[in-house]
VMD Tcl script that draws the C-alpha trace (Angstrom):
set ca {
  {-29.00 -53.52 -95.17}
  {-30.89 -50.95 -92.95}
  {-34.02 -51.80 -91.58}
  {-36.96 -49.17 -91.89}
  {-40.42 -49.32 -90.29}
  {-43.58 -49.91 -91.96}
  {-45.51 -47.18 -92.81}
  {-48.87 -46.34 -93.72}
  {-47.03 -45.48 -97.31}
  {-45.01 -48.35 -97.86}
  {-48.26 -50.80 -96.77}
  {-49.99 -49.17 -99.43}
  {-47.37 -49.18 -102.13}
  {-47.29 -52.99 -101.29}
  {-50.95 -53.25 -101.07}
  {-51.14 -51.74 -104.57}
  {-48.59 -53.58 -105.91}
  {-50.51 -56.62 -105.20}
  {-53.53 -56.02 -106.28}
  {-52.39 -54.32 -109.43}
  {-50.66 -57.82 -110.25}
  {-53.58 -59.71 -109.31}
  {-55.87 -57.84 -111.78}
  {-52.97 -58.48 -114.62}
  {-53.06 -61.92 -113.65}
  {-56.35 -63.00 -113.64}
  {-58.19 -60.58 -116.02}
  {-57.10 -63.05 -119.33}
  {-58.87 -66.14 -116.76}
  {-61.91 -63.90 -116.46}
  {-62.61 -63.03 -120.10}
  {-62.10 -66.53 -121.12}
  {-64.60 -67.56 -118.19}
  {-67.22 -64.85 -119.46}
  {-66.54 -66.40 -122.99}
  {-67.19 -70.15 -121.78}
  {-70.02 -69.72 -119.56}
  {-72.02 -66.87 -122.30}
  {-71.05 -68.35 -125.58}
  {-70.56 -71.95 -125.07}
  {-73.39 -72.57 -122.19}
  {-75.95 -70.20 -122.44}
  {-78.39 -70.69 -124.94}
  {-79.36 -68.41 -127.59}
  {-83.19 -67.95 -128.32}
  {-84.19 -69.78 -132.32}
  {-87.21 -69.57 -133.85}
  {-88.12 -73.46 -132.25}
  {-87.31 -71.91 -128.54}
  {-87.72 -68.42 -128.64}
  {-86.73 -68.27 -124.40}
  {-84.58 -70.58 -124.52}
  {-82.82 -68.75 -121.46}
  {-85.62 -70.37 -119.58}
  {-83.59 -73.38 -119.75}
  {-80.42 -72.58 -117.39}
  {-81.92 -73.15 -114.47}
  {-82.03 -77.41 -114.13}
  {-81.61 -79.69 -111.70}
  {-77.70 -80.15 -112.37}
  {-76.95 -76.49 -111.46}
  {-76.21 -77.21 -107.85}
  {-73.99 -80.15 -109.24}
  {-72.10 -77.90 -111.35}
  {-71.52 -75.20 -109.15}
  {-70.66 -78.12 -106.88}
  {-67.75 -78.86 -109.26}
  {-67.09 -75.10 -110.33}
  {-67.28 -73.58 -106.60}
  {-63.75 -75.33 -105.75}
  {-62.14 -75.83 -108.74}
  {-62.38 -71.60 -108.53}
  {-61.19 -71.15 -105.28}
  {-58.14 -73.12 -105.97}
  {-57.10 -70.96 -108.86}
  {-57.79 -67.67 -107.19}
  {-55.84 -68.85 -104.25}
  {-52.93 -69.67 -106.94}
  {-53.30 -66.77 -108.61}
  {-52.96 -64.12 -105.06}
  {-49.90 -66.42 -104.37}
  {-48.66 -65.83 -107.76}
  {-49.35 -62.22 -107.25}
  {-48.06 -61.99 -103.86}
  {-44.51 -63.98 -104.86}
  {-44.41 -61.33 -107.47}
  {-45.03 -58.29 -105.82}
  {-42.39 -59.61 -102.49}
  {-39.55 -59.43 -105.01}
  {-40.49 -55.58 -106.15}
  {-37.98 -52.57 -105.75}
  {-39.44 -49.69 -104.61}
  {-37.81 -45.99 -104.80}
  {-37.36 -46.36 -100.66}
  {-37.67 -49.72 -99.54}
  {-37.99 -53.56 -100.64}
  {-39.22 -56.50 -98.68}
  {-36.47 -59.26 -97.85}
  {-37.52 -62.89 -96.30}
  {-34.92 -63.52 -93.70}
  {-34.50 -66.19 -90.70}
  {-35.00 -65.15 -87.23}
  {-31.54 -65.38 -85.48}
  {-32.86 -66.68 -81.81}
  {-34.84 -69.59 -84.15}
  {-31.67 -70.87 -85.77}
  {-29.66 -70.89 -82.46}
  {-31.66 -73.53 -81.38}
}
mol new
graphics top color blue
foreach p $ca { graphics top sphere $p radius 0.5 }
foreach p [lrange $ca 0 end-1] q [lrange $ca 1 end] { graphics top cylinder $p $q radius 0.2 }
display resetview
């Protein structure tokens, strides 16, 4: 195994790798999201409450985004380390990243 230095080049490839995966990862998460929060919770105007988008905005919003706020953050944080896991065990034409131990720490 030869060790090469870290280019401009191959931080991009690996920067692109990642974010590609990312995108595949969480674009199914997003449309379903978009589907929940526009079809299931926002209201749709009737003839008995013809603005019935006046109605989002209630006193439980900050509660929900309360609730929503984390819940999201966890799952975009599991989804980059899904991403990243995935894009550390890519093959690229010149190069591939490899996790190994640091021989001075294991000498201890």
């Amino acid at each position: 195994m030869t060790t090469v230095k870290i280019t401009f080049l191959r931080a991009l490839k690996f920067w692109w790798s990642f974010t590609w995966r990312t995108l595949v990862i969480s674009f199914p998460i997003y449309v379903l999201g978009m589907y929940r929060l526009f079809v299931w919770l926002a209201p749709f105007p009737t003839r008995v409450n013809p603005q019935a988008h006046a109605a989002l905005a209630s006193p439980h919003s900050a509660q929900i985004l309360a609730v929503v706020w984390p819940v999201v953050t966890v799952v975009s944080i599991i989804i980059q380390i899904v991403a990243v896991r995935w894009a550390l065990t890519t093959r690229w034409s010149d190069f591939r990243l490899q996790a190994v131990t640091d021989d001075q720490a294991t000498t201890v």
